[in-house]
Backbone as ProteinMPNN parsed JSONL, in Angstrom:
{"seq_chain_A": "XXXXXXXXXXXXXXXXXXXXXXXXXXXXXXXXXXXXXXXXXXXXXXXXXXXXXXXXXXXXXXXXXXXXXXXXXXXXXXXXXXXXXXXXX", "coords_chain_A": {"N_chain_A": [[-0.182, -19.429, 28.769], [2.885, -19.665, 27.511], [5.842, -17.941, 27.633], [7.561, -17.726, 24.983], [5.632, -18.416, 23.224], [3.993, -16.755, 23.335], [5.565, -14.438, 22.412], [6.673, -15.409, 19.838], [3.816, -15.431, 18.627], [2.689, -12.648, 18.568], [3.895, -11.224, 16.668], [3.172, -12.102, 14.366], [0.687, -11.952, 14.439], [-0.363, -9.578, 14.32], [1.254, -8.805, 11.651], [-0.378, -9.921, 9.695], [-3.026, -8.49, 10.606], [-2.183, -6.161, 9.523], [-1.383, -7.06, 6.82], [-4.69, -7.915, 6.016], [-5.875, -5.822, 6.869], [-4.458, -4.317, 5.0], [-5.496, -5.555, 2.353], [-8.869, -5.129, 2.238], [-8.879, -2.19, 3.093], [-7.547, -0.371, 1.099], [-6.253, 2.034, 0.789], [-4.887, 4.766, 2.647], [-4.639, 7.222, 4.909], [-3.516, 10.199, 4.431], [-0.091, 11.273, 5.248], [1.209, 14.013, 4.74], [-0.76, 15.668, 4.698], [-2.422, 15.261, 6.937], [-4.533, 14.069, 5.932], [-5.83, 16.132, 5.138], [-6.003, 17.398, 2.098], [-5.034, 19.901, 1.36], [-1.907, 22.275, 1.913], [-0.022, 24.462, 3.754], [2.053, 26.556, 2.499], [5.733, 27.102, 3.131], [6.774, 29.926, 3.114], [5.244, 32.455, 3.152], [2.905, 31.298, 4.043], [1.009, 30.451, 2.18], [-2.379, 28.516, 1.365], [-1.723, 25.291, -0.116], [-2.696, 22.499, -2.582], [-2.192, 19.522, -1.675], [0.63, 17.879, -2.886], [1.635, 15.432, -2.354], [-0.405, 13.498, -2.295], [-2.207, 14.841, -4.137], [-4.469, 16.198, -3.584], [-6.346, 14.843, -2.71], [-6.631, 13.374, -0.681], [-5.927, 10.775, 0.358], [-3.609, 7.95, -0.196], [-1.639, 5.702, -1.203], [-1.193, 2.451, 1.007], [1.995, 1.014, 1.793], [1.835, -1.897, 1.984], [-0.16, -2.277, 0.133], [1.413, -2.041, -1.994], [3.119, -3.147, -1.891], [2.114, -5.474, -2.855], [0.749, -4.912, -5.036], [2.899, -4.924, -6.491], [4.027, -7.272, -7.029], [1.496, -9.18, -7.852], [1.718, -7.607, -10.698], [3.905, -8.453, -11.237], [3.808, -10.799, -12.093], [1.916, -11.327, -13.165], [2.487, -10.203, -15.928], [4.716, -12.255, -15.986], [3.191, -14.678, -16.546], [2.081, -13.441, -18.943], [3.967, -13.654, -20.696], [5.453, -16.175, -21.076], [2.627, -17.322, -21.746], [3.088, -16.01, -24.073], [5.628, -16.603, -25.548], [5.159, -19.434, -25.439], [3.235, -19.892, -27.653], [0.489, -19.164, -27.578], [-0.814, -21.123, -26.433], [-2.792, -22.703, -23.952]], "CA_chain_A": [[0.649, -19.284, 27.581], [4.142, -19.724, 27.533], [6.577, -16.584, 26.811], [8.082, -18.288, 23.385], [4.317, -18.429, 22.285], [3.601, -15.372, 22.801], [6.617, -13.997, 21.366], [6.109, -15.874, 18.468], [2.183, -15.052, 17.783], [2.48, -11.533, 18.186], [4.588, -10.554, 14.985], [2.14, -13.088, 13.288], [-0.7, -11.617, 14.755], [0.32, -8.337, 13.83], [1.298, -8.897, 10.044], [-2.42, -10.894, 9.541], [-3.989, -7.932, 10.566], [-2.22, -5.796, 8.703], [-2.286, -8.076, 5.455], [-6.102, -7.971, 5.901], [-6.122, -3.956, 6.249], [-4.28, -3.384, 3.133], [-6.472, -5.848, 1.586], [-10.238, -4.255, 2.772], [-8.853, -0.842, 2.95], [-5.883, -0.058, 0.52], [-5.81, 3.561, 0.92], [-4.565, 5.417, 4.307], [-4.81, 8.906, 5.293], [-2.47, 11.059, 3.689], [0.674, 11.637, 6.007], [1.898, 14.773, 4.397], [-1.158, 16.541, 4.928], [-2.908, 15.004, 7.949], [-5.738, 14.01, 5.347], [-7.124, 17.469, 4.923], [-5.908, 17.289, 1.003], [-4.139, 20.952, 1.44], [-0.805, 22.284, 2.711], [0.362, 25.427, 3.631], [3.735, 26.448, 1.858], [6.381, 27.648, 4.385], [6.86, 30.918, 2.536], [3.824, 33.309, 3.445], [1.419, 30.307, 4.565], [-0.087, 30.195, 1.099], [-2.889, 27.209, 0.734], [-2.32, 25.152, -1.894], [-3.105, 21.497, -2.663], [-1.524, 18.547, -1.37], [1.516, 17.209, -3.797], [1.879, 13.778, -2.575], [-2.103, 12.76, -2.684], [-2.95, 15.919, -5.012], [-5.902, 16.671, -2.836], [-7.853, 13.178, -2.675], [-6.629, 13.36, 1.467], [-5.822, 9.428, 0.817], [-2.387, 7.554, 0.102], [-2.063, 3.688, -1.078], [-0.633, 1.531, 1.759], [3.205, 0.092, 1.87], [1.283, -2.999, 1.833], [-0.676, -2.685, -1.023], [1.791, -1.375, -3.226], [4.127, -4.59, -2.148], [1.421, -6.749, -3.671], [0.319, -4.536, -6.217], [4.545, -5.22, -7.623], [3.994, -8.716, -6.924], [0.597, -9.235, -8.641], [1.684, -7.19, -11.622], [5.332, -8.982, -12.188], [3.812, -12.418, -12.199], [0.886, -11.291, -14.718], [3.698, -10.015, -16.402], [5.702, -13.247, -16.457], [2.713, -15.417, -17.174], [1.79, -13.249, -20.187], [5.042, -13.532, -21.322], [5.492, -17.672, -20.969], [1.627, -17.982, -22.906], [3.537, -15.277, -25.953], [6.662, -18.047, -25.591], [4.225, -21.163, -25.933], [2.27, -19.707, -28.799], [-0.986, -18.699, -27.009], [-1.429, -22.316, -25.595], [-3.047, -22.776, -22.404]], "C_chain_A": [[2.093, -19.048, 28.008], [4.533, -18.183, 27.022], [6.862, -16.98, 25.234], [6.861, -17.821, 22.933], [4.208, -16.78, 22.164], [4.403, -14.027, 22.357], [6.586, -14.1, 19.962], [4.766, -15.674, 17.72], [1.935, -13.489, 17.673], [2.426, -10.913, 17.197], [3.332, -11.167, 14.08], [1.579, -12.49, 12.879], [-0.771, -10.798, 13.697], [0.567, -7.531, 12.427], [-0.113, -9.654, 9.789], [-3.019, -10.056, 9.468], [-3.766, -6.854, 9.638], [-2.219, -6.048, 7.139], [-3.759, -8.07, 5.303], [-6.349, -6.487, 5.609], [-5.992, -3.626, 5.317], [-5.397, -4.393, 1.95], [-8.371, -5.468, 1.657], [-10.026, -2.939, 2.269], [-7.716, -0.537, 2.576], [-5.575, 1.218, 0.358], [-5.878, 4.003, 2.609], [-4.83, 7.027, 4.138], [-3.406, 9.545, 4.928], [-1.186, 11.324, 5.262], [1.182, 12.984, 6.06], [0.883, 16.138, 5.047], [-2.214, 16.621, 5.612], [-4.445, 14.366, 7.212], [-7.0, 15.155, 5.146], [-6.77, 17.644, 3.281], [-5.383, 18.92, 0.807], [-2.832, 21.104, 2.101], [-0.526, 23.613, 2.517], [1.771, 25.336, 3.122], [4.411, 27.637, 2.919], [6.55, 29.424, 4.432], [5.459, 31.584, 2.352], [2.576, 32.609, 3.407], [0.82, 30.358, 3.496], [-0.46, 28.851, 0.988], [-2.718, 26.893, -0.435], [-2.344, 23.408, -1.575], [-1.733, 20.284, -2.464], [-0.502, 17.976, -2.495], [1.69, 15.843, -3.497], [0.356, 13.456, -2.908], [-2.908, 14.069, -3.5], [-4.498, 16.276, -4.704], [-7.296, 15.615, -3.073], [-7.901, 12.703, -1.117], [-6.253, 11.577, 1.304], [-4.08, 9.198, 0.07], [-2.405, 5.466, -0.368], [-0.828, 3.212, 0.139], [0.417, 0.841, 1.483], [2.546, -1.044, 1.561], [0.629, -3.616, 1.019], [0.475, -2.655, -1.865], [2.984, -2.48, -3.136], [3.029, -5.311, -3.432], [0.711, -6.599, -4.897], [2.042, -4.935, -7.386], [4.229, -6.101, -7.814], [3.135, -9.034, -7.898], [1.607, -8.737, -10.346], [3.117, -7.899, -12.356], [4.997, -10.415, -12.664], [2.775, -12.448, -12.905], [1.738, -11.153, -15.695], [4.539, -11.405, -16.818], [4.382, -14.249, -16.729], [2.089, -15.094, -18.605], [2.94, -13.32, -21.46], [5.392, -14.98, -22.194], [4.014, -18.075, -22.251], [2.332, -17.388, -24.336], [4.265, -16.584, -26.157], [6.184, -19.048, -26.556], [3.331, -21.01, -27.527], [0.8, -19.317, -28.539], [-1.419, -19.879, -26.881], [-1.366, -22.004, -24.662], [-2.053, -23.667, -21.642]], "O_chain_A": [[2.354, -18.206, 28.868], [3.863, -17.443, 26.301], [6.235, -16.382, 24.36], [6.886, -16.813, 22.227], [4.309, -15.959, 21.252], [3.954, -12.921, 22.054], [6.502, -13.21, 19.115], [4.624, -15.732, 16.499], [1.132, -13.04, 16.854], [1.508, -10.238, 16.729], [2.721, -10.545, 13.211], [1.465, -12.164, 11.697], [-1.096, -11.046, 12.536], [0.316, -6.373, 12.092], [-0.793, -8.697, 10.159], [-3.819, -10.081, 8.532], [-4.702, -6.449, 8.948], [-2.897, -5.397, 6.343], [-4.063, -8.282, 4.129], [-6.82, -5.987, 4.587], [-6.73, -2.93, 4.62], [-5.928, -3.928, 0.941], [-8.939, -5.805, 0.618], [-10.655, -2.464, 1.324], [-6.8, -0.386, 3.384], [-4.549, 1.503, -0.26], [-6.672, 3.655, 3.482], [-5.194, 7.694, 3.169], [-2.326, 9.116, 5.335], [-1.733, 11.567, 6.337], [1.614, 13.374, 7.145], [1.29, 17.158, 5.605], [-3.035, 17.519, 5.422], [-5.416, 14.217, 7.952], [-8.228, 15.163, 5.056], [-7.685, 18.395, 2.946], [-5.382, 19.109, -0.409], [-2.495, 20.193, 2.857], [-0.671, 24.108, 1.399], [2.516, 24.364, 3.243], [3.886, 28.658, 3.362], [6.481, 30.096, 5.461], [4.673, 31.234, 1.471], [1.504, 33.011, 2.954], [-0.38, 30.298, 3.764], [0.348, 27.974, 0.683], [-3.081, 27.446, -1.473], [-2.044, 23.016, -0.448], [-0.632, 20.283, -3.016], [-1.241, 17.384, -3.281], [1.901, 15.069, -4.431], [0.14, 13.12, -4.072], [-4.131, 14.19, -3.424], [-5.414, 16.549, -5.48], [-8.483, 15.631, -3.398], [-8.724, 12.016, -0.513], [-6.343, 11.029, 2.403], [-3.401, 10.199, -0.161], [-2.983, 4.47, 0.07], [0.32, 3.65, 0.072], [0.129, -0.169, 0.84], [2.795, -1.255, 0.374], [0.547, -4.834, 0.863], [0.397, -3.577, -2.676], [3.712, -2.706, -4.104], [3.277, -5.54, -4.616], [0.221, -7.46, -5.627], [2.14, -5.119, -8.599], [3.94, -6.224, -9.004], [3.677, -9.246, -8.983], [2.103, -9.649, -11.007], [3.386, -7.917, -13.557], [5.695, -11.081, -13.428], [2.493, -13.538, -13.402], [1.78, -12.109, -16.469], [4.959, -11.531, -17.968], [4.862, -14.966, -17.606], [1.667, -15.97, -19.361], [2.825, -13.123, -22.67], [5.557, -15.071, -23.41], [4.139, -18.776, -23.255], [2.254, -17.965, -25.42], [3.762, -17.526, -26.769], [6.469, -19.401, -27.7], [2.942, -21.918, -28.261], [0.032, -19.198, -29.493], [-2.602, -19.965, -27.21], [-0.493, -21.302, -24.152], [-2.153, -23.801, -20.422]]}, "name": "protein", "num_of_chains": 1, "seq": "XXXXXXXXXXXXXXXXXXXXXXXXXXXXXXXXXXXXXXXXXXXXXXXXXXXXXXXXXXXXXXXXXXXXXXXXXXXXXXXXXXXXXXXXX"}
């Protein structure tokens, strides 16, 4: 394999696999709170429940949440185009 190539197939690779992850598995492990769904507060270590994933320990994926915009603007503009037309197909 040439260098170019494999310059070029990496990034590919790379985005493919993650495009496939967020589509299989569209939730990640919480970042905020290592996926234990608690957090201590800095002020006398009191437990209390995760604020970004409100104690579900998961997180949706950059990746989904592109294609969840995407998906939803272009249902969006084709429900818009059938109101337009009159509810023709």
């Amino acid at each position: 394999m040439t260098p170019e190539l494999i310059v070029t197939a990496t990034p590919i690779a790379a985005t493919l696999i993650y495009v496939s992850l967020c589509w299989i598995r569209p939730f990640g492990r919480c970042h905020a709170c290592k996926g234990t769904g608690i957090r201590r507060t800095i002020l006398l270590r009191k437990v209390t429940t995760c604020r970004r994933c409100k104690g579900s320990r998961l997180r949706l994926r950059v990746g989904r949440r592109v294609y969840n915009a995407f998906h939803n603007a272009n249902t969006e503009a084709a429900r818009t185009a059938r109101a337009k037309n009159g509810g023709a197909s």
